[in-house]
C-alpha positions as CSV (number, residue, x, y, z in Angstrom):
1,X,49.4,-1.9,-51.3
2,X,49.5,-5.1,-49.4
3,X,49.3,-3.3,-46.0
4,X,46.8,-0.8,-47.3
5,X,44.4,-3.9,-48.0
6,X,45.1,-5.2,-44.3
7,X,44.1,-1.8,-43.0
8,X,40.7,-1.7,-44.9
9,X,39.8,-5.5,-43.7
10,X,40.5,-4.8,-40.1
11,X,38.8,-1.3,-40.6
12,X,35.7,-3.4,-42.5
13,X,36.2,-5.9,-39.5
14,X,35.8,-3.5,-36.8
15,X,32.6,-1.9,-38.1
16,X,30.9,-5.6,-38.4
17,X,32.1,-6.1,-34.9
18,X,30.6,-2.6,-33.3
19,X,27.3,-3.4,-36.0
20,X,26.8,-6.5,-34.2
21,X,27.3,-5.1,-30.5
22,X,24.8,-2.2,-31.3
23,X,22.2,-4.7,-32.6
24,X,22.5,-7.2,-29.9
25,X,22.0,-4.7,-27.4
26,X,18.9,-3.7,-29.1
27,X,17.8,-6.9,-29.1
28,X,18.1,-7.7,-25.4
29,X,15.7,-4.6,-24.1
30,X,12.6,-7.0,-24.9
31,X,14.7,-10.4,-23.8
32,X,15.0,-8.7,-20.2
33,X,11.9,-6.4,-19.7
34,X,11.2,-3.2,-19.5
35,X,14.1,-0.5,-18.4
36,X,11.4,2.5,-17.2
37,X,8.3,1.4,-15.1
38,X,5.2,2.8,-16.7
39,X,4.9,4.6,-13.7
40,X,5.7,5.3,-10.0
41,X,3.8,6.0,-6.9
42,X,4.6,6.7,-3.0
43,X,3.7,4.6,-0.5
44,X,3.7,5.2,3.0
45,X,1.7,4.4,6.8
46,X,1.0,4.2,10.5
47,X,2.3,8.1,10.6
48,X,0.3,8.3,13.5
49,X,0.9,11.6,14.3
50,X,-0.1,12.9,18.1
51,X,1.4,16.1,20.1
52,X,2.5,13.8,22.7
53,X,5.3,12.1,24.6
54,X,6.6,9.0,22.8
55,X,5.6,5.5,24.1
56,X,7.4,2.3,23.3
57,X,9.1,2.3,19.8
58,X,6.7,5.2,18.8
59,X,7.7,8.3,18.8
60,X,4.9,10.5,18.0
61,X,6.3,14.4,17.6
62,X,8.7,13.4,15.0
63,X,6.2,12.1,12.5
64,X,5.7,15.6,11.0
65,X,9.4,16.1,9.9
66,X,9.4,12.4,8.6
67,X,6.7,13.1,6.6
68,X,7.8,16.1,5.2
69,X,11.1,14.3,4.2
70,X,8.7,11.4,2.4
71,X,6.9,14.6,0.7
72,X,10.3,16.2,-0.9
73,X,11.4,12.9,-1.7
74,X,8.0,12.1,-4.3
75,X,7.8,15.4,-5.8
76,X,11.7,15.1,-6.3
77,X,10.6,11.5,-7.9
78,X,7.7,13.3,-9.2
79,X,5.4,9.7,-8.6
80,X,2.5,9.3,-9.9
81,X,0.2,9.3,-6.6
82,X,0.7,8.6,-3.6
83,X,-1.3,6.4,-0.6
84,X,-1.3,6.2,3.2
85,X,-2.6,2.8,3.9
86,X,-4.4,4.2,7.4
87,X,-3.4,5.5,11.1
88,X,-2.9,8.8,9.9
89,X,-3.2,10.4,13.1
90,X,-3.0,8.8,16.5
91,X,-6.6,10.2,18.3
92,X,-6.8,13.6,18.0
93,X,-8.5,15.5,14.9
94,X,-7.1,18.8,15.1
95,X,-3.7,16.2,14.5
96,X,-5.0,16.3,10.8
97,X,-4.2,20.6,10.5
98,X,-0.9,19.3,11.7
99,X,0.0,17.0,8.6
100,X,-2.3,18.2,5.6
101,X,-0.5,21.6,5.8
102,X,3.0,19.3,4.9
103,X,0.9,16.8,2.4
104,X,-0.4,19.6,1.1
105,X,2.7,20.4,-0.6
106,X,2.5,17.4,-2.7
107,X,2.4,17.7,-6.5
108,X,0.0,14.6,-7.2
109,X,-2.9,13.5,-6.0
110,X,-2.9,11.7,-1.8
111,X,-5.2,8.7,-1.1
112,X,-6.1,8.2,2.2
113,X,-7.4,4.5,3.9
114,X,-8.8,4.7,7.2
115,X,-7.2,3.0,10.0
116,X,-8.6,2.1,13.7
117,X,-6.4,5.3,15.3
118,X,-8.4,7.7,12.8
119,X,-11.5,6.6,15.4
120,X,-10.3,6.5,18.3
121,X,-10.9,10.3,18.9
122,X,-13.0,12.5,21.8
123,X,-16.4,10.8,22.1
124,X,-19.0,12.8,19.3
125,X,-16.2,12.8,17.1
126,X,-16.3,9.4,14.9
127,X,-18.9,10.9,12.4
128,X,-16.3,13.6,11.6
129,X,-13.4,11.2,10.7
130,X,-14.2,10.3,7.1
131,X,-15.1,14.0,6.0
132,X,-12.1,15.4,7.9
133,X,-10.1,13.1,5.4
134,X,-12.2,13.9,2.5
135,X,-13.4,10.9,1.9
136,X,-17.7,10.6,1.4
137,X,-16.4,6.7,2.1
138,X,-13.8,4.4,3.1
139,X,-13.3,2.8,0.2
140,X,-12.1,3.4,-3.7
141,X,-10.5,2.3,-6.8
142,X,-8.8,3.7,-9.9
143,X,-6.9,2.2,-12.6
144,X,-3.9,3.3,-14.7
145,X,-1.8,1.8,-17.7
146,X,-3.4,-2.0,-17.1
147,X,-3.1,-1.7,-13.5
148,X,-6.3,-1.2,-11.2
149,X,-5.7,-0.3,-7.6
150,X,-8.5,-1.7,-5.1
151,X,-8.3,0.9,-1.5
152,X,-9.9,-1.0,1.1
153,X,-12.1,0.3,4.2
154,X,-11.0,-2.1,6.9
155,X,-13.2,-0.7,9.8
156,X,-16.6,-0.5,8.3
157,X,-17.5,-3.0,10.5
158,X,-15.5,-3.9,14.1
159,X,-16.2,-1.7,17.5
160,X,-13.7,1.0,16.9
161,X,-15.7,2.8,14.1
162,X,-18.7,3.6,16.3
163,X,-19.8,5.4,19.0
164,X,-20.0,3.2,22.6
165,X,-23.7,2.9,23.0
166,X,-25.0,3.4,19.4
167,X,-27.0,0.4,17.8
168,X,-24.1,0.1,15.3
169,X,-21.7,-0.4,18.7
170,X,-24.4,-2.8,20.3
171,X,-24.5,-5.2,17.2
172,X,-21.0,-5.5,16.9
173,X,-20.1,-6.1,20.3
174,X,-22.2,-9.0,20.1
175,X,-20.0,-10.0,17.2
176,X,-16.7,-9.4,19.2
177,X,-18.0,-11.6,21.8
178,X,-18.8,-14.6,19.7
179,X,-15.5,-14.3,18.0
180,X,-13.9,-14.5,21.1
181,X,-15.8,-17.2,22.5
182,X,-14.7,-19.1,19.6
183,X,-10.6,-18.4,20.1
184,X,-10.8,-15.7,17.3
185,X,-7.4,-14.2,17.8
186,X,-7.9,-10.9,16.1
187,X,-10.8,-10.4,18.3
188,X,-9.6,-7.0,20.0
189,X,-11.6,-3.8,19.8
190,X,-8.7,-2.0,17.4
191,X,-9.4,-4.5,14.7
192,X,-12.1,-4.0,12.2
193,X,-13.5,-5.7,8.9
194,X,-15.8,-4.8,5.7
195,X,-19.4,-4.6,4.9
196,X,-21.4,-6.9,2.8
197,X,-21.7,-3.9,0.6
198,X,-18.1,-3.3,0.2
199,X,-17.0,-6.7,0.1
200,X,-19.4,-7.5,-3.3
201,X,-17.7,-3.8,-4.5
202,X,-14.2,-5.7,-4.3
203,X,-15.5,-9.0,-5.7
204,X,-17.0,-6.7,-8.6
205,X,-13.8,-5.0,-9.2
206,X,-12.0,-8.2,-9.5
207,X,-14.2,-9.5,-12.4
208,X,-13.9,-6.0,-14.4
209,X,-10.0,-6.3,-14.0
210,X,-10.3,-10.0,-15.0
211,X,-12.1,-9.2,-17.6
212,X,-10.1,-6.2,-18.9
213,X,-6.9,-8.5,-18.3
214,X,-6.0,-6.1,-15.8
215,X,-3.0,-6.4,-12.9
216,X,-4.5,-5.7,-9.1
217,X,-2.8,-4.6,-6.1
218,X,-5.2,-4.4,-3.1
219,X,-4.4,-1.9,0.1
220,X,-6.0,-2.0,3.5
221,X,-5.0,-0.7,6.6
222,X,-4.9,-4.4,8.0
223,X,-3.5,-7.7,6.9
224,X,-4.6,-10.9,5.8
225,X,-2.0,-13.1,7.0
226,X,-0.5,-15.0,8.3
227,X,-3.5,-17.4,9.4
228,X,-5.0,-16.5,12.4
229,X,-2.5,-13.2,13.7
230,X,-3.8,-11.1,16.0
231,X,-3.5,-8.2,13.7
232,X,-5.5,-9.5,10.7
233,X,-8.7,-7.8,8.9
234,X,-11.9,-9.8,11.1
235,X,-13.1,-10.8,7.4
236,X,-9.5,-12.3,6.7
237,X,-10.4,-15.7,5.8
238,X,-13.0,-14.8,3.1
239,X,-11.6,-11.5,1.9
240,X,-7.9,-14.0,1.2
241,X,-9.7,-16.9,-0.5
242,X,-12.3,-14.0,-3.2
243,X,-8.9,-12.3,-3.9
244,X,-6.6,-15.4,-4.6
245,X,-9.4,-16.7,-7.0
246,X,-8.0,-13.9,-9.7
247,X,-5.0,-14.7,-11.3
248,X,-4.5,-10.3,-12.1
249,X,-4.5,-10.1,-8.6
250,X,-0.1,-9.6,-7.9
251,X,0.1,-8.1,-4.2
252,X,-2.3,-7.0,-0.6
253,X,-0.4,-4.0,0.8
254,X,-1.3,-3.1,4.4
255,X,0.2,-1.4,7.2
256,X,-1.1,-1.5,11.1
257,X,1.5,-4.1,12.2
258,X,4.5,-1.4,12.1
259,X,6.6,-4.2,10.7
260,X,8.1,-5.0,7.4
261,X,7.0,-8.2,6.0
262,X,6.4,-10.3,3.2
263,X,4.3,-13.6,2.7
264,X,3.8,-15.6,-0.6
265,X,0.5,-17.5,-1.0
266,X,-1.3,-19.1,-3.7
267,X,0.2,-16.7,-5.7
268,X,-0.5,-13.4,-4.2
269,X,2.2,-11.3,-2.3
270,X,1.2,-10.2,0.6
271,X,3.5,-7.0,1.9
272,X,3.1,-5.7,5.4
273,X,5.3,-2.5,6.0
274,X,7.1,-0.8,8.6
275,X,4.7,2.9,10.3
276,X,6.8,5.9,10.0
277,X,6.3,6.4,13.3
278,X,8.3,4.2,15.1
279,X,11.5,5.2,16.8
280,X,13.6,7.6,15.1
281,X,14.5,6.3,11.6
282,X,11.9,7.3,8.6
283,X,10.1,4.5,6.9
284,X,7.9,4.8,3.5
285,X,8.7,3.8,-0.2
286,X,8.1,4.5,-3.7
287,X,7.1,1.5,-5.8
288,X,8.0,1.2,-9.7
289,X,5.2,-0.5,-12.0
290,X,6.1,-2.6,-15.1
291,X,4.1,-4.8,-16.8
292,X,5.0,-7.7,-15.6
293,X,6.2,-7.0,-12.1
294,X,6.6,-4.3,-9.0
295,X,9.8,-3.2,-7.6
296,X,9.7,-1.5,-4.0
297,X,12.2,0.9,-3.2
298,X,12.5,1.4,0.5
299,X,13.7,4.8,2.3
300,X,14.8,4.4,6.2
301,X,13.7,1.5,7.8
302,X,11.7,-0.1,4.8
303,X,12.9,-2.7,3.1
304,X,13.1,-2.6,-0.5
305,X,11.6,-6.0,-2.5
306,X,11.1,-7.4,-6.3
307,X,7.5,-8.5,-6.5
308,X,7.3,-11.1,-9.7
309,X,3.6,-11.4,-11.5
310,X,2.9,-14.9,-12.2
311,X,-0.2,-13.8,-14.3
């Protein structure tokens, strides 16, 4: 009877023990975060796809397979949506036939930012560029799940988006010459910037995300930093300082330097990464949203990161 009793007690003791467990693993879901993102999305840019011999590190003819690869790898992922953050193609329209008949196979929607190589196409051609990509302009928003996603037309203003002789052309010109008369150091004729117009549509955007409580993630075909990089956005200075007056505002994404980088600033992230089309290695990503942070997973060449919210 004695050892029956012992029996029951360490039976009794057992189920206490695996009771405890089981509850204090439910318990530490909310001490630790979420364990699913509330949703995914593909990321991806500089595919700069041209029927022609590679130069340098880029090596144009093999964009197509790359992207293709990227597409089988979101629909297997099945993301939410997916964006190209600009330099699509490299200067040739009839490139575009070329890669919407592979991103045409994608089972959720494609968001396209323009880049400089979208306009540097056959003279005549510029006013084609934004319809070919079926956009009626550069830039757009959307949100989802407390998120709101700000896509940013980088060459509204800047040489490259108009036609050499064009009053539009003439103006800025003038512009590109006083920048470089003052040691501007993005003052090149690739770079570009944003309109008046647009740049109130952001700062508008901001306030209805600030005001919904919302998180923001800007994208842009160029970058804002670091200070004074040959690379950056011609608007850099004043486009950084509106968005890193909104605490929602977590990360700038932007492509153009073909490089994987991250810089942290006044509590903003901003997260430069690597064109698919350089060498022979593939290079896009798929990033996981929580609540309270991003995660990046990178595929080839792209490096994958943790991007905390502070907000």
């Amino acid at each position: 009877m004695k050892i029956e009793h012992n029996i029951k007690l360490r039976l009794l003791f057992l189920k206490v023990f695996l009771g405890v467990i089981v509850l204090f693993n439910l318990v530490q879901v909310p001490l630790y975060g979420q364990q699913k993102p509330l949703f995914t999305f593909g990321l991806m840019t500089d595919v700069q796809y041209a029927d022609r011999d590679n130069s340098g590190s880029r090596y144009y003819r093999m964009s197509p397979a790359k992207l293709d690869e990227a597409v089988q790898v979101f629909n297997r992922e099945m993301v939410s949506f997916v964006i190209h953050m600009g330099d699509f193609i490299n200067d040739n329209l009839k490139s575009f036939d070329t890669l919407f008949t592979i991103t045409n196979k994608l089972e959720m929607p494609l968001h396209l930012i323009p880049g400089n190589h979208e306009f540097a196409v056959n003279p005549g051609e510029k006013e084609k560029v934004l319809p070919r990509m079926g956009l009626r302009r550069g830039y757009s928003s959307f949100n989802r799940e407390g998120w709101r996603f700000i896509l940013v037309d980088g060459t509204e203003t800047g040489l490259i988006r108009f036609e050499k002789g064009s009053p539009e052309y003439e103006k800025y010109l003038l512009q590109m010459e006083k920048l470089k008369a003052g040691g501007a150091a993005n003052a090149f004729e690739w770079n570009g910037g944003i309109s008046v117009k647009q740049y109130k549509w952001i700062e508008k955007n901001l306030k209805k995300a600030d005001k919904k409580r919302e998180r923001v993630i800007l994208f842009c075909h160029y970058p804002l930093t670091p200070a004074k990089a040959s690379e950056n956005l011609l608007d850099a200075p004043s486009v950084k300082s509106l968005i890193e007056k909104y605490p929602g505002v977590l990360a700038w994404f932007n492509g153009h330097v073909h490089v994987s980088r991250l810089e942290e600033e006044n509590g903003v992230s901003y997260v430069s990464f690597r064109g698919m089309v350089e060498k022979d290695a593939n290079a896009f990503c798929i990033v996981s949203v929580y609540h309270d942070h991003l995660e990046i997973k990178g595929y080839g060449e792209e490096v994958s990161r943790k991007l905390k919210d502070t907000y």
